[in-house]
Biotite code that builds the C-alpha atoms (Angstrom):
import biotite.structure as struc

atoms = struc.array([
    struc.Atom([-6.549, -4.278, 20.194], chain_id="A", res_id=1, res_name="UNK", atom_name="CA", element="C"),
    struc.Atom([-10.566, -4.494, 19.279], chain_id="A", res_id=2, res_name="UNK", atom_name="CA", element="C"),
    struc.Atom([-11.138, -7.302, 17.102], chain_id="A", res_id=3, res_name="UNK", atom_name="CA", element="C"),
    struc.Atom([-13.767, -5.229, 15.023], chain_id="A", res_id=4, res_name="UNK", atom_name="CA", element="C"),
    struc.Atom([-12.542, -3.033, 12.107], chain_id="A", res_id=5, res_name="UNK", atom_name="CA", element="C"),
    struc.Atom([-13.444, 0.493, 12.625], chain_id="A", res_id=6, res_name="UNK", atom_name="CA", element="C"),
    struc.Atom([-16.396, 2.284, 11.806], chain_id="A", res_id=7, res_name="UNK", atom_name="CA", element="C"),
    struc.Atom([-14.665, 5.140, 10.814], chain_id="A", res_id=8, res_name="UNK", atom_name="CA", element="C"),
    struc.Atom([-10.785, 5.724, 9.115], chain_id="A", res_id=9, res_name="UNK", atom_name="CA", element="C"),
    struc.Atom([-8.249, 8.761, 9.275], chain_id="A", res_id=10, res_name="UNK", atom_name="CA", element="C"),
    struc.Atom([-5.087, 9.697, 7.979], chain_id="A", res_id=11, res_name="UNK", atom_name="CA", element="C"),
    struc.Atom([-2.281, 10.417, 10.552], chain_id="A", res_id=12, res_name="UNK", atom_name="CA", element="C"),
    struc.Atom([1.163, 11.070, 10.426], chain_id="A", res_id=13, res_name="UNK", atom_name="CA", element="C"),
    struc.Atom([3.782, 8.188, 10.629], chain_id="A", res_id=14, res_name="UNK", atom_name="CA", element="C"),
    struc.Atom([5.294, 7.589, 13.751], chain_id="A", res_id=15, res_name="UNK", atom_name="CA", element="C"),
    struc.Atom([8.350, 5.047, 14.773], chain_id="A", res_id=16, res_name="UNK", atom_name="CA", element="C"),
    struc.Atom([6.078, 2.884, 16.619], chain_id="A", res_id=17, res_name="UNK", atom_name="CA", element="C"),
    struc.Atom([3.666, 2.382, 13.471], chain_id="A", res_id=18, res_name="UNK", atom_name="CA", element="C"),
    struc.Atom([7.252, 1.312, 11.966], chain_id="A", res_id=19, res_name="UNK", atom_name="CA", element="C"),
    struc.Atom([7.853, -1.325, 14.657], chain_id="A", res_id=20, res_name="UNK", atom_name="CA", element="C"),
    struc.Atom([4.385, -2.335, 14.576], chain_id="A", res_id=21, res_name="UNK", atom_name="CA", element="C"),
    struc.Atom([4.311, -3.021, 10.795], chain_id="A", res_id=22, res_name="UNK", atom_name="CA", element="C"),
    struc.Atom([7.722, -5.176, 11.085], chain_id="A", res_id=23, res_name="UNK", atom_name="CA", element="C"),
    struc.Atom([5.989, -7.199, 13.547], chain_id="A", res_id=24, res_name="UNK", atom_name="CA", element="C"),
    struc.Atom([3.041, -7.955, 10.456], chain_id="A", res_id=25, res_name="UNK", atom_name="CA", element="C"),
    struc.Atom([3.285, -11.767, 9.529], chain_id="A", res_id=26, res_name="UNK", atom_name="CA", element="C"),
    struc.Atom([0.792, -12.862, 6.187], chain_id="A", res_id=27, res_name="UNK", atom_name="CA", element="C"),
    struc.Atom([0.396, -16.235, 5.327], chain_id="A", res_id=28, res_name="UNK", atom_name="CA", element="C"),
    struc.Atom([0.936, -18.102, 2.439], chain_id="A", res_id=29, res_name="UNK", atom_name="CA", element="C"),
    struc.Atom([2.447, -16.698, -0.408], chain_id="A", res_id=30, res_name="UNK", atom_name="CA", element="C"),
    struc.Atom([2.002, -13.444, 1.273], chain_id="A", res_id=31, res_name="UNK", atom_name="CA", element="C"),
    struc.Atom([4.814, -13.948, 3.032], chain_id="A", res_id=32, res_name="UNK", atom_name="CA", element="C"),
    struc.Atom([6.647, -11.875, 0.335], chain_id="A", res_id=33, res_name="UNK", atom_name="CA", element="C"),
    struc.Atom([5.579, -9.176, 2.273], chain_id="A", res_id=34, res_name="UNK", atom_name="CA", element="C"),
    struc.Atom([6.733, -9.803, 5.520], chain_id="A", res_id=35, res_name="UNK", atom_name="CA", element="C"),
    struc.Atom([9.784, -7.220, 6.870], chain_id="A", res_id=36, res_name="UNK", atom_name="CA", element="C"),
    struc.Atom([12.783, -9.289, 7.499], chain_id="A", res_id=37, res_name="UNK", atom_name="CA", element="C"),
    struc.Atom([14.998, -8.200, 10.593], chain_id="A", res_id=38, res_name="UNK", atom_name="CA", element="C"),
    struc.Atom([17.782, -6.940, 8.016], chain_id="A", res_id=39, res_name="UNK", atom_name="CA", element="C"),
    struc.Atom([15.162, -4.470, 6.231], chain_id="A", res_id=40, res_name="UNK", atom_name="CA", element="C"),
    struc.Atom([15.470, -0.560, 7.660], chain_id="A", res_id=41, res_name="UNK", atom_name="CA", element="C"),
    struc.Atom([12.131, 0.223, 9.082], chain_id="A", res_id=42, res_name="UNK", atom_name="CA", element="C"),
    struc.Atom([10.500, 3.650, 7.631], chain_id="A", res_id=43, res_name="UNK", atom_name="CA", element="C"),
    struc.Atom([10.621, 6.610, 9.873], chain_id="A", res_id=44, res_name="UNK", atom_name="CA", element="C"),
    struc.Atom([8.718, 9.940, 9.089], chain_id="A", res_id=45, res_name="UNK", atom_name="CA", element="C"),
    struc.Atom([10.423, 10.859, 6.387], chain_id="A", res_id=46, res_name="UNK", atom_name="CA", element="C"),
    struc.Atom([10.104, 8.386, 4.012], chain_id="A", res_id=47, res_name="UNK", atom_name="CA", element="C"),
    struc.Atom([6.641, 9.544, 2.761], chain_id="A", res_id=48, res_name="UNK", atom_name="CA", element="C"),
    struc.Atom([4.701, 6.714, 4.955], chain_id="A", res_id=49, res_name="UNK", atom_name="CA", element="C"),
    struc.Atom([1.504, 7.793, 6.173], chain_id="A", res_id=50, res_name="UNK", atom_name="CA", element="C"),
    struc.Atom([-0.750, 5.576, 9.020], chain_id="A", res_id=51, res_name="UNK", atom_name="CA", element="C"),
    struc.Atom([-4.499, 4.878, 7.695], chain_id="A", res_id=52, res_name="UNK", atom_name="CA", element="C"),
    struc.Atom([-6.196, 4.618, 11.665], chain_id="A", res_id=53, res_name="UNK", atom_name="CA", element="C"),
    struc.Atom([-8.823, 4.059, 13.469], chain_id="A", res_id=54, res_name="UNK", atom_name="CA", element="C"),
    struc.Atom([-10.660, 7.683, 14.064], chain_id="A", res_id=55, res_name="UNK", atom_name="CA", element="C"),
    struc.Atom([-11.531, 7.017, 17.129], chain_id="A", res_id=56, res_name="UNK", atom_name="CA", element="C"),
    struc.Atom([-8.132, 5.641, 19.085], chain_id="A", res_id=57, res_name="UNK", atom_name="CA", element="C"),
    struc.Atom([-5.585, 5.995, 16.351], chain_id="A", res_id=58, res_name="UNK", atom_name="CA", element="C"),
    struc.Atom([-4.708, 2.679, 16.080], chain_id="A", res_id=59, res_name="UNK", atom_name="CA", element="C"),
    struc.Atom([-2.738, 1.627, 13.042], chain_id="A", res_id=60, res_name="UNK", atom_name="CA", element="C"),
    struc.Atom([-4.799, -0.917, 10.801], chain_id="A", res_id=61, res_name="UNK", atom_name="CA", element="C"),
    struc.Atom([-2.604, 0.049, 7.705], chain_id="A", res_id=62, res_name="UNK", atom_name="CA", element="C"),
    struc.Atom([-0.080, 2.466, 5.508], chain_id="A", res_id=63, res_name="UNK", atom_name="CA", element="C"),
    struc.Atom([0.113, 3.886, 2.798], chain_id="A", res_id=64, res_name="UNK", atom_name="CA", element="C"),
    struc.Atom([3.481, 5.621, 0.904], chain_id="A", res_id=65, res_name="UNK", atom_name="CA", element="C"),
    struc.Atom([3.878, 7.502, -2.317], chain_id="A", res_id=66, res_name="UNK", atom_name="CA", element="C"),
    struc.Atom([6.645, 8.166, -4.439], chain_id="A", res_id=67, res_name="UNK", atom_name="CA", element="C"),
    struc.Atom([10.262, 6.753, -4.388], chain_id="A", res_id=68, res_name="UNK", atom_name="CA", element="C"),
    struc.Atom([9.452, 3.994, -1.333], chain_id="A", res_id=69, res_name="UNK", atom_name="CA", element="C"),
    struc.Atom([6.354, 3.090, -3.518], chain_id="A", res_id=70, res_name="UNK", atom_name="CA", element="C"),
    struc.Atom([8.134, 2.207, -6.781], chain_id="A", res_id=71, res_name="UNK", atom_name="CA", element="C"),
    struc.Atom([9.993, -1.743, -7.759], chain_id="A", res_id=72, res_name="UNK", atom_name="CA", element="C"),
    struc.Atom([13.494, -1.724, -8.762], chain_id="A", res_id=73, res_name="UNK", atom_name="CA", element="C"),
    struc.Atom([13.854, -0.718, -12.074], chain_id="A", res_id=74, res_name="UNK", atom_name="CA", element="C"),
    struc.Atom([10.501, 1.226, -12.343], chain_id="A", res_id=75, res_name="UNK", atom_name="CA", element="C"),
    struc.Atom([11.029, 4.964, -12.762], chain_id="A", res_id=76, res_name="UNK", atom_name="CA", element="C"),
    struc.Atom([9.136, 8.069, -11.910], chain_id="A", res_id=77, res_name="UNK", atom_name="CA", element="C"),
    struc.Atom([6.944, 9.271, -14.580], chain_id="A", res_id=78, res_name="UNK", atom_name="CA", element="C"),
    struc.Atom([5.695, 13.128, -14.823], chain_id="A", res_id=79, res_name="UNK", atom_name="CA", element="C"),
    struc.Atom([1.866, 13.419, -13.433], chain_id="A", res_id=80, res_name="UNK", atom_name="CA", element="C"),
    struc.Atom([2.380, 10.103, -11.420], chain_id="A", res_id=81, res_name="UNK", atom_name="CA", element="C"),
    struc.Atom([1.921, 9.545, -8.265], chain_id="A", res_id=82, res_name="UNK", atom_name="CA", element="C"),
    struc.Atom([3.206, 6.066, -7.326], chain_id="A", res_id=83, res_name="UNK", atom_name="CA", element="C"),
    struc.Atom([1.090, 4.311, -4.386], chain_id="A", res_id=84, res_name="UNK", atom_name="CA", element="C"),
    struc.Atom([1.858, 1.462, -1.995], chain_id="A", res_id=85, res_name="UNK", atom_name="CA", element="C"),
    struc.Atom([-0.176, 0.251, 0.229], chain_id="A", res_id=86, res_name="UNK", atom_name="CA", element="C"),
    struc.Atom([0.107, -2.727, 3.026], chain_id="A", res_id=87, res_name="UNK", atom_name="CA", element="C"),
    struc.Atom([-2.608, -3.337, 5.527], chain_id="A", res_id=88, res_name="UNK", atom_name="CA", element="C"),
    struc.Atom([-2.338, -5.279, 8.906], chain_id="A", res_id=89, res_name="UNK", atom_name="CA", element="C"),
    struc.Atom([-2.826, -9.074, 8.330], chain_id="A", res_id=90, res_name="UNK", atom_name="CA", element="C"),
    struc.Atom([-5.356, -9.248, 10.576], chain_id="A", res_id=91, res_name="UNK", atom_name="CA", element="C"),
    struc.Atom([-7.674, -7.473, 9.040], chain_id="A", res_id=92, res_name="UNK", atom_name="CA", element="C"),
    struc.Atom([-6.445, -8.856, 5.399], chain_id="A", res_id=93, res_name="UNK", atom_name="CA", element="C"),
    struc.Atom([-8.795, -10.759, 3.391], chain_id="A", res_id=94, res_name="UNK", atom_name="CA", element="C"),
    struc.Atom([-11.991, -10.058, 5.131], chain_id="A", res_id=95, res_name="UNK", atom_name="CA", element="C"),
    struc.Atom([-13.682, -7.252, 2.979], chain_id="A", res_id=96, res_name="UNK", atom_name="CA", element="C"),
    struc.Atom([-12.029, -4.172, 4.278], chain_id="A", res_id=97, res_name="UNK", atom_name="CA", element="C"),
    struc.Atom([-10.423, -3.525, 0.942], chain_id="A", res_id=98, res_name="UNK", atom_name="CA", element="C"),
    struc.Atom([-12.074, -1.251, -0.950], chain_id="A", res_id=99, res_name="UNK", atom_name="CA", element="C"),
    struc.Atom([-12.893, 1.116, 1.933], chain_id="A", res_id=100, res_name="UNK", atom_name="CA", element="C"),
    struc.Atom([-9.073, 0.962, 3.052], chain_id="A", res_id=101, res_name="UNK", atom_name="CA", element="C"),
    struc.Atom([-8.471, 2.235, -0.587], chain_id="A", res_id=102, res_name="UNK", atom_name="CA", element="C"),
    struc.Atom([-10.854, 4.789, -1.066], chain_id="A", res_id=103, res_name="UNK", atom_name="CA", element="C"),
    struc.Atom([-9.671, 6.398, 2.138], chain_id="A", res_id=104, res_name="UNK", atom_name="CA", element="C"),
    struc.Atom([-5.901, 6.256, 0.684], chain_id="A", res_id=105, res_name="UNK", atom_name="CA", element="C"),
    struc.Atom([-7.447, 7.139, -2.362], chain_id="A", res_id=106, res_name="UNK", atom_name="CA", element="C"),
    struc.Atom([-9.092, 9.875, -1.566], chain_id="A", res_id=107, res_name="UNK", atom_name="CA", element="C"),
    struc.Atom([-6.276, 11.504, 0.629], chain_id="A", res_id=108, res_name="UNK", atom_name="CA", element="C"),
    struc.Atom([-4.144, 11.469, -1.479], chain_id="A", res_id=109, res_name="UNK", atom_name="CA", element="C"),
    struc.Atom([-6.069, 12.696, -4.575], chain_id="A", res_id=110, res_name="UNK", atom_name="CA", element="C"),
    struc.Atom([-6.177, 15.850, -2.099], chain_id="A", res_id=111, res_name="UNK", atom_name="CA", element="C"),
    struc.Atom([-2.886, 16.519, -1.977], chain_id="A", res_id=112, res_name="UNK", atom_name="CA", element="C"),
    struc.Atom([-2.721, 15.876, -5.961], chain_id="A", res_id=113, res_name="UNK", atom_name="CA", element="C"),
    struc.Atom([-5.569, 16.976, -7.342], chain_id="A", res_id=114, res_name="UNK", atom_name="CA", element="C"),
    struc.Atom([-4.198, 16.516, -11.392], chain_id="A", res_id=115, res_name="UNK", atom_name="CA", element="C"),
    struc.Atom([-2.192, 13.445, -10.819], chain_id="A", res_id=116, res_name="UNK", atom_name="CA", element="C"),
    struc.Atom([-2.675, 10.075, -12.557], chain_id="A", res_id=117, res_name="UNK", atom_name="CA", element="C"),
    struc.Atom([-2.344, 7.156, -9.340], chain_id="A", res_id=118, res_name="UNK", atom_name="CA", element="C"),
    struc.Atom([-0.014, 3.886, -10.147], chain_id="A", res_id=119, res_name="UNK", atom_name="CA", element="C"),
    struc.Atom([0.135, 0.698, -8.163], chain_id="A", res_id=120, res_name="UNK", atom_name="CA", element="C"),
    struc.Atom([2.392, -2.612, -8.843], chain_id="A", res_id=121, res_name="UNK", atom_name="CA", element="C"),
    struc.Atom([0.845, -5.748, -7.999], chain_id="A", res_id=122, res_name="UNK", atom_name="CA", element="C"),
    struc.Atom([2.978, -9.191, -7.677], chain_id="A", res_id=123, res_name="UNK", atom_name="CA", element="C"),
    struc.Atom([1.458, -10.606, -10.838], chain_id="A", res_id=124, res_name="UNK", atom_name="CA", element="C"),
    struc.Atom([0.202, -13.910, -8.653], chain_id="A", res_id=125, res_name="UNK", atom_name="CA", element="C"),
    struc.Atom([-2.012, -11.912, -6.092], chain_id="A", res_id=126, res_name="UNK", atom_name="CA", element="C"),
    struc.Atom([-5.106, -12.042, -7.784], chain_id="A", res_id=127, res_name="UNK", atom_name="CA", element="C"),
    struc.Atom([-6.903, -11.142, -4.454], chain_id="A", res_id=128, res_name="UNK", atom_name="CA", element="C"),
    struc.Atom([-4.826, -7.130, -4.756], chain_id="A", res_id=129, res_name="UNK", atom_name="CA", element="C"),
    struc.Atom([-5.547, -7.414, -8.365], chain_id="A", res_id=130, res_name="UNK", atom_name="CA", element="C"),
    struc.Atom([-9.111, -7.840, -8.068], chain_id="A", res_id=131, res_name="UNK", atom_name="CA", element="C"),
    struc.Atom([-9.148, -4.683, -5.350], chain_id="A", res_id=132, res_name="UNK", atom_name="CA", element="C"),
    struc.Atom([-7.465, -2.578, -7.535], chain_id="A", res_id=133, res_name="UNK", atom_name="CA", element="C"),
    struc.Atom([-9.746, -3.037, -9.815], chain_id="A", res_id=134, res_name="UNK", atom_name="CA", element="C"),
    struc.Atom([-13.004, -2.707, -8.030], chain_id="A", res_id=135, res_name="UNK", atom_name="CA", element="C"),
    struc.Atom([-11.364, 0.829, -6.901], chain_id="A", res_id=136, res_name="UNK", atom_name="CA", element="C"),
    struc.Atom([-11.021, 1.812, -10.842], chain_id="A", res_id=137, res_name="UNK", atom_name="CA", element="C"),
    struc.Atom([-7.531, 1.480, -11.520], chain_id="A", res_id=138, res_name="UNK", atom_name="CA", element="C"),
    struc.Atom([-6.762, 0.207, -15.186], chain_id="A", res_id=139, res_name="UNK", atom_name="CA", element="C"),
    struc.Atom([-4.209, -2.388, -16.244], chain_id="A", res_id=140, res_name="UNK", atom_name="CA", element="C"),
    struc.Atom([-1.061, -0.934, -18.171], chain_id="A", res_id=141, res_name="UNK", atom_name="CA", element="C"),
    struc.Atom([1.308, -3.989, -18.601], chain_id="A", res_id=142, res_name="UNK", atom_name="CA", element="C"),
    struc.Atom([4.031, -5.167, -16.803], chain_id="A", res_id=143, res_name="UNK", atom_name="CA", element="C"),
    struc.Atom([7.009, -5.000, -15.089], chain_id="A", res_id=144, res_name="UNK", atom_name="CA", element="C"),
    struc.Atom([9.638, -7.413, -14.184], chain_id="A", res_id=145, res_name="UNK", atom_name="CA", element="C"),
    struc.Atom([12.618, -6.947, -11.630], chain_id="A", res_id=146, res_name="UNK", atom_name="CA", element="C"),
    struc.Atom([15.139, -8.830, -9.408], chain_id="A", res_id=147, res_name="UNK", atom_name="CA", element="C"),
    struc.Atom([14.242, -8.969, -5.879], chain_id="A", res_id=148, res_name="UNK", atom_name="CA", element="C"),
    struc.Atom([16.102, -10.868, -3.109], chain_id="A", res_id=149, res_name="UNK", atom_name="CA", element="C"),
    struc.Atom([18.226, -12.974, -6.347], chain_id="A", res_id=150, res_name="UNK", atom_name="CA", element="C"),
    struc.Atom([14.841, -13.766, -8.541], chain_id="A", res_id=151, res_name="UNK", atom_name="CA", element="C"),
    struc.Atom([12.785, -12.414, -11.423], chain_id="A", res_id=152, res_name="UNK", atom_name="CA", element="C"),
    struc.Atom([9.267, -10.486, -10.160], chain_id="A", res_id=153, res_name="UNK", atom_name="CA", element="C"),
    struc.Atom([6.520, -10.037, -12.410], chain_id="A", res_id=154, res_name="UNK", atom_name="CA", element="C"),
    struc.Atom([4.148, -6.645, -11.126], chain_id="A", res_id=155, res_name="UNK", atom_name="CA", element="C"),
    struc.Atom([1.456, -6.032, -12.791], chain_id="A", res_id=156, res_name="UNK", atom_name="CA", element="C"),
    struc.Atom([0.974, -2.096, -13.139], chain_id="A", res_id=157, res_name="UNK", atom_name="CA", element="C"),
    struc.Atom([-1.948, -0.183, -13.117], chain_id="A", res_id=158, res_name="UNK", atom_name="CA", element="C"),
    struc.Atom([-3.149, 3.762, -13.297], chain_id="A", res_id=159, res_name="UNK", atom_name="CA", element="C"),
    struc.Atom([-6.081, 5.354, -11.575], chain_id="A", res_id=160, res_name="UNK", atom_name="CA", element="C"),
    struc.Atom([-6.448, 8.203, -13.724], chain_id="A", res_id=161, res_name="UNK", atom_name="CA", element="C"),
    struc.Atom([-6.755, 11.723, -12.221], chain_id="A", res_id=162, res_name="UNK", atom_name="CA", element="C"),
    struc.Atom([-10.696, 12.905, -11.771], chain_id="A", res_id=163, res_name="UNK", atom_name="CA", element="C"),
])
């Protein structure tokens, strides 16, 4: 794997060994959240997972996914929303790749719905993902608390709205 980010990004289709390769993903820190355990089922195709790549070898550097495998527990579809996860490869985490990652998500998927407001949940404590969020325009619209893994979550949730 190159240890420089790519000059330029695509969006490819998800494949099973972008799955395997995102369960091997280990953050750091409270990040951790976010790490796969072996129990979880990895995504395949269908499960509305796209690969954000490198253009030039299609290697994986993140994912995106919209709709149901985007939302919390507890949070429900909403009509003219598309719901928006994201995850990038820890290695390239925290070292100013954000906001282009996000456009590029952004901007695919605004493509594919033109009219459609964007939401995003945040763990409440990741002020790093908070700050992103908001330096690609989306606006805070409260909160939302759930039970994961036996304990209360706090998301913050905010809405890109549509152009």
């Amino acid at each position: 794997m190159s240890d420089r980010w790519p000059e330029h990004l695509t969006v490819r289709p998800w494949t099973a060994g972008d799955a395997r390769s995102m369960a091997a993903w280990r953050y750091d820190g409270p990040w951790r959240v976010y790490n796969l355990s072996a129990q979880e089922e990895l995504p395949d195709e269908d499960d509305g997972y796209m690969a954000v790549a490198d253009a030039d070898d299609s290697r994986m550097v993140g994912f995106y996914c919209i709709g149901e495998e985007a939302r919390v527990p507890g949070l429900g579809a909403e009509l003219g929303v598309v719901d928006l996860g994201v995850g990038m490869d820890p290695i390239w985490v925290g070292n100013g790749h954000g906001v282009s990652f996000g456009r590029v998500v952004i901007n695919y998927v605004r493509r594919a719905h033109p009219t459609a407001m964007l939401r995003v949940v945040v763990q409440s404590w990741n002020t790093r993902s908070l700050r992103l969020v908001q330096r690609l325009g989306f606006i805070d619209s409260g909160h939302h608390v759930c039970v994961q893994n036996g304990l209360p979550v706090t998301y913050v949730v905010a809405l890109l709205p549509a152009p």
